[in-house]
C-alpha positions in Angstrom: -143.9 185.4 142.0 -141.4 187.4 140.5 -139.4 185.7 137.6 -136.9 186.7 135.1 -138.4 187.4 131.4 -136.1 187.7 128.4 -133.0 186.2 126.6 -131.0 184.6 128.4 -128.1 185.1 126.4 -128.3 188.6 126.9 -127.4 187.7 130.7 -123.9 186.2 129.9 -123.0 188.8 127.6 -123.6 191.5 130.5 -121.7 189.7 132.8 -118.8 189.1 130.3 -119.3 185.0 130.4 -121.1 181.6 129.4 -123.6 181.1 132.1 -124.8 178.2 131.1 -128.5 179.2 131.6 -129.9 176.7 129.1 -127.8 173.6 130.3 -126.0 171.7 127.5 -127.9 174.1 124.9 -125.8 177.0 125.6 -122.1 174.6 125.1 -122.4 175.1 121.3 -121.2 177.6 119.0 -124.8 179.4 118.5 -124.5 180.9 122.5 -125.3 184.5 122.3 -121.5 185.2 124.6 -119.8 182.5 121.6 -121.5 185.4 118.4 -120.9 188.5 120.2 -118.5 188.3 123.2 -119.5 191.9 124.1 -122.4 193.9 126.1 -125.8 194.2 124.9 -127.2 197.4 123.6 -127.4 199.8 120.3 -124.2 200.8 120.4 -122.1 197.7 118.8 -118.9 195.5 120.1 -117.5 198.6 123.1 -115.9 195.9 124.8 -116.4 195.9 128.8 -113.3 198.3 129.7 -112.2 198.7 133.5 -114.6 197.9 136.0 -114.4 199.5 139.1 -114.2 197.7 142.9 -118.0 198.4 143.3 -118.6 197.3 139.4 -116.5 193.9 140.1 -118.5 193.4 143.5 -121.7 194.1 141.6 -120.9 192.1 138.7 -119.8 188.9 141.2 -123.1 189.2 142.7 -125.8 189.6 139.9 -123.7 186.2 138.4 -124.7 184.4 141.4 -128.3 185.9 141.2 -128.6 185.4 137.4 -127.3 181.4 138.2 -130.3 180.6 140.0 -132.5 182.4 138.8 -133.4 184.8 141.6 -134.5 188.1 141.7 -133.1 190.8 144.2 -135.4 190.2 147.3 -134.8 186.9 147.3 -131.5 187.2 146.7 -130.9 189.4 149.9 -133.2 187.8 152.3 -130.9 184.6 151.5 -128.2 187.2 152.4 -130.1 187.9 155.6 -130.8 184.7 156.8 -126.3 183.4 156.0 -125.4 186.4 158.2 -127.5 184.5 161.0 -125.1 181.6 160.9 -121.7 181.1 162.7 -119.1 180.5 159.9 -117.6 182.3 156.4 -121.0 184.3 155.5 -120.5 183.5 152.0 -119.5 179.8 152.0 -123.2 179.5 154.1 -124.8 181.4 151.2 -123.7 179.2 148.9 -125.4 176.3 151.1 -128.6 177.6 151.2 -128.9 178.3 147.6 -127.2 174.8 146.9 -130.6 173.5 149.0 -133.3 175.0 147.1 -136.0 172.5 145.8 -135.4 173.8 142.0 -131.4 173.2 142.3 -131.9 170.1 144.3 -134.2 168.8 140.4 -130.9 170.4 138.8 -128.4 168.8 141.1 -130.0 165.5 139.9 -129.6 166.1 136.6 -133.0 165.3 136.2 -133.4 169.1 134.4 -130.7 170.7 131.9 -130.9 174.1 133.3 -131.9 175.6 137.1 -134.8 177.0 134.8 -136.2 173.9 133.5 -135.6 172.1 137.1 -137.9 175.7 138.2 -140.6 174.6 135.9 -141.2 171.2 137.1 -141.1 172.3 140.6 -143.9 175.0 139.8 -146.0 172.3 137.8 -146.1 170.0 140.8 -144.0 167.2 139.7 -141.9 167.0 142.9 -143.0 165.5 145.9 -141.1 166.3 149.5 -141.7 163.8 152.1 -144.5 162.5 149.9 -146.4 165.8 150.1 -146.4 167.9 147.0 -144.6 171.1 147.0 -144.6 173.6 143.8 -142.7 176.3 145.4 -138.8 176.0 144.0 -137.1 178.2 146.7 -137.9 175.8 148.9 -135.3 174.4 151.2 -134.6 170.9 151.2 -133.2 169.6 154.9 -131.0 166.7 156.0 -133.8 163.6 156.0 -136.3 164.8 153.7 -137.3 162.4 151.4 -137.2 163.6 147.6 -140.0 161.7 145.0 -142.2 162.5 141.8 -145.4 162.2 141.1 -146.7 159.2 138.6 -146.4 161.7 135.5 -142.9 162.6 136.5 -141.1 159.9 134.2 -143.7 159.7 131.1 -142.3 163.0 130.3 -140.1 163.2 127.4 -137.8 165.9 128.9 -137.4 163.8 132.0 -137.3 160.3 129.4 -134.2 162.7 127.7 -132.6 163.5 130.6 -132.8 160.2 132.5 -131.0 158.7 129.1 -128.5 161.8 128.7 -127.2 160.9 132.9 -126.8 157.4 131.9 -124.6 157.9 129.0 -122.5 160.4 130.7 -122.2 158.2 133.8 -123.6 161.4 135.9 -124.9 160.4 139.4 -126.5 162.3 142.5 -124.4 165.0 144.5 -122.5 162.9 147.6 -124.8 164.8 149.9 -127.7 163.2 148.5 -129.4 159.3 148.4 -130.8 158.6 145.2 -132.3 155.8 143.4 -133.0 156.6 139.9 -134.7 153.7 138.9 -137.5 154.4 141.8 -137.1 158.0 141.3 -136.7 158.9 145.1 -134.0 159.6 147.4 -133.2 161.4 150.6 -130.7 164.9 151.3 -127.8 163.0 153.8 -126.0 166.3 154.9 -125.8 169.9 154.4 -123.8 170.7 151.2 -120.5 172.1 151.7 -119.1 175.2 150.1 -116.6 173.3 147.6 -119.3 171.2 146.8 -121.4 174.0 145.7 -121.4 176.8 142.6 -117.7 176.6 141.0 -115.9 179.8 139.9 -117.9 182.2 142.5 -116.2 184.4 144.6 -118.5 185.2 147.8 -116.0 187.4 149.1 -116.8 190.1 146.5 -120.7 189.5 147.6 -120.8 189.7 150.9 -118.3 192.9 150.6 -121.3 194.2 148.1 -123.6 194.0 150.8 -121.8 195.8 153.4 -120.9 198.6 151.6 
């Protein structure tokens, strides 16, 4: 299983924005973007300068990738499989992403990143219709059941979350049942495209990929 290795600072920089890859972490004044708002690499603060069409599409679409954490085969058979739906390819893009297992963890705010949500996922902490399932592209569908093994909530990183939700008054995505004092819930509906990623303009992906 292919994963990305590295800082993860380094990511926002190159696209030219706070990603947020960390969660809450990356809010403060010690982000890599917040010290040095410019590309990585040996050759100082060079600014971005003038992207062209391509470089905007590209950019637009290695943001998405970077967001969840997906690496470029995954990224286009998620493509592949949107272009098989009726509707704006882009807008179903954003739905299926929106439905992986790992996101669904993030969506809960029972993780502080996509990457930490990834980790208990691939430790076997999340049950899907009571059967375990470590694999965090998973797709979640309307009716199944979402739970956590007995570990799950003697965690302290789940303890600190659980407590950071309450004080922020932060509750489950309206496609999604959740009780959070059982620690189980249900997907209602399929996601919809305003409910999904903010600030992400598809259009510029899907052109991308039919260049």
């Amino acid at each position: 299983m292919g994963r990305r290795l590295g800082p993860k600072g380094k990511i926002s920089r190159r696209i030219g924005e706070k990603l947020q890859l960390k969660g809450e972490r990356d809010l403060g004044a010690k982000h890599a973007f917040s010290r040095r708002n410019y590309p990585p690499g040996i050759h100082g603060p060079k600014g971005y300068g003038r992207l062209t069409e391509y470089g905007i599409q590209l950019r637009e679409k290695q943001k998405l990738k970077a967001l969840f954490g997906m690496m470029e085969r995954q990224f286009v058979r998620a493509m592949e499989k949107a272009l098989t739906f009726k509707g704006e390819t882009g807008s179903k893009l954003l739905e299926l992403l929106e439905r992986r297992l790992d996101n669904v963890v993030f969506r809960l705010h029972l993780a502080s990143s996509r990457a930490q949500a990834r980790q208990l996922v691939s430790h076997g902490y999340v049950l899907v219709n009571n059967k375990k399932v470590s694999i965090p592209s998973y797709e979640i569908e309307v009716g199944d059941s979402i739970s956590f093994n007995p570990h799950f909530s003697s965690l302290q990183i789940v303890k600190d979350r659980l407590a950071a939700r309450k004080s922020m008054n932060l509750d489950a995505p309206s496609w999604f049942e959740f009780d959070y004092d059982a620690l189980k819930g249900r997907m209602v509906r399929i996601p919809e495209s305003k409910e999904c990623e903010p600030n992400i303009d598809t259009r510029l992906i899907v052109e991308f990929y039919s260049r």
